[in-house]
N, C-alpha and C positions, 0 to 999 in steps of 0.2 A: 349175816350172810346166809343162814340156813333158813329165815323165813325167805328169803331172795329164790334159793335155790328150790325152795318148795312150791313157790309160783310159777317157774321157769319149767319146772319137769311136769307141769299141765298140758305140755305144747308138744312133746315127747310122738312119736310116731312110734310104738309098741303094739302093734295087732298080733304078733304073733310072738313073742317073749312075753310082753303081757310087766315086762318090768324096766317102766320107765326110771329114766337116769338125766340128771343133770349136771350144767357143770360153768362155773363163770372163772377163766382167765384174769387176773389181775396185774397189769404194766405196774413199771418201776416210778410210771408220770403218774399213777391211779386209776387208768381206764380202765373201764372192766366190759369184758367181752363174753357173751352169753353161746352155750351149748344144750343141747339134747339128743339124745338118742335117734337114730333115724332110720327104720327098718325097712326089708322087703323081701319078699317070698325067699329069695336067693339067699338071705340072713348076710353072708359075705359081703351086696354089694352095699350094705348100708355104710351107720357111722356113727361110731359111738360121741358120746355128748362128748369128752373131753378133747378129741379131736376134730369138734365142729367150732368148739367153743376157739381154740387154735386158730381154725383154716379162718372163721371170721376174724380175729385180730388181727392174723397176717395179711387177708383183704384187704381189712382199718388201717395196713400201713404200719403195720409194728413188724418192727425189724429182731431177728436172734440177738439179743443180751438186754433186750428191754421186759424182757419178762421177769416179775416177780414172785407169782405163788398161782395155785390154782386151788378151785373149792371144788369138791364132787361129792353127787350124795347120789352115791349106787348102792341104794339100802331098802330093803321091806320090813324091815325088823331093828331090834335095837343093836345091831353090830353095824359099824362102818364098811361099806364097802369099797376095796380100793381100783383103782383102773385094769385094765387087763392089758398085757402083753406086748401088741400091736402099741394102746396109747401109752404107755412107757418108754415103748423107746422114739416114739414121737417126743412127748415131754424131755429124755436124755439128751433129744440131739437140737432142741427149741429152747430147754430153761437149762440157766445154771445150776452146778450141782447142787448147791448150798440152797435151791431153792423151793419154799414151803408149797407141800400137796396136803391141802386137808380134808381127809373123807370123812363124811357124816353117816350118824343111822339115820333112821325113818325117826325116830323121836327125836333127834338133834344133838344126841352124843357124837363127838368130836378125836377123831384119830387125826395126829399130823405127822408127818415123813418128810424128809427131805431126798430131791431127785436118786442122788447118790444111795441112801436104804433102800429105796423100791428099785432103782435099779442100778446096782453095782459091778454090773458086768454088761453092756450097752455094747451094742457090735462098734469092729474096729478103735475100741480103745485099750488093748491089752498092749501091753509095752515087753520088751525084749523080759525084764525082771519078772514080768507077770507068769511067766512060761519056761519053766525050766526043763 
């Protein structure tokens, strides 16, 4: 998957971060659904890869609980970088918790999380117990 994702982050629209990011969606059937980073002056109105990689599968006709894992390689160096913020709770509220995010470095070292560690606290799911 990481020579994959190394081909894919060539296509990146990064003029001004200058740090392109990749990212392929994989279904529970095995499709796989390709993202990149997509920039512009305003930085706001863009889109980062794992949320493009998303909005195209949900185009492709995949529906919430067909998703199985996602690969992202938001890295210039040998640490894996994980998604930010925004795509978390994208991913919280599109894939099961139980389901695998694996970020890569720039050399192909391999960090895996599942939905639930990267994001454990997703809006509106706190329960009356969670809140004392």
């Amino acid at each position: 998957m990481f020579e994959k994702l190394v081909e894919i982050r060539k296509n990146s629209y990064s003029p001004y971060t200058k740090f392109p990011v990749s990212a392929i969606v994989v279904t529970k059937d095995g499709r796989e659904f390709i993202g990149t980073n997509v920039e512009d002056a305003s930085t706001r109105a863009g889109a980062c890869a794992e949320r493009t990689a998303i909005f195209s599968a949900i185009s492709g006709g995949v529906k919430k609980g067909e998703f199985k894992e996602i690969h992202v390689l938001a890295s210039q160096d040998e640490t894996p970088g994980t998604p930010c913020f925004v795509c978390r709770q994208m991913l919280s509220e599109i894939f099961p918790v139980e389901a695998k995010v694996y970020c890569y470095s720039n050399t192909g070292k391999v960090k895996e999380f599942t939905i639930k560690e990267l994001c454990p606290y997703p809006f509106e799911e706190f329960t009356e117990e969670d809140v004392k």
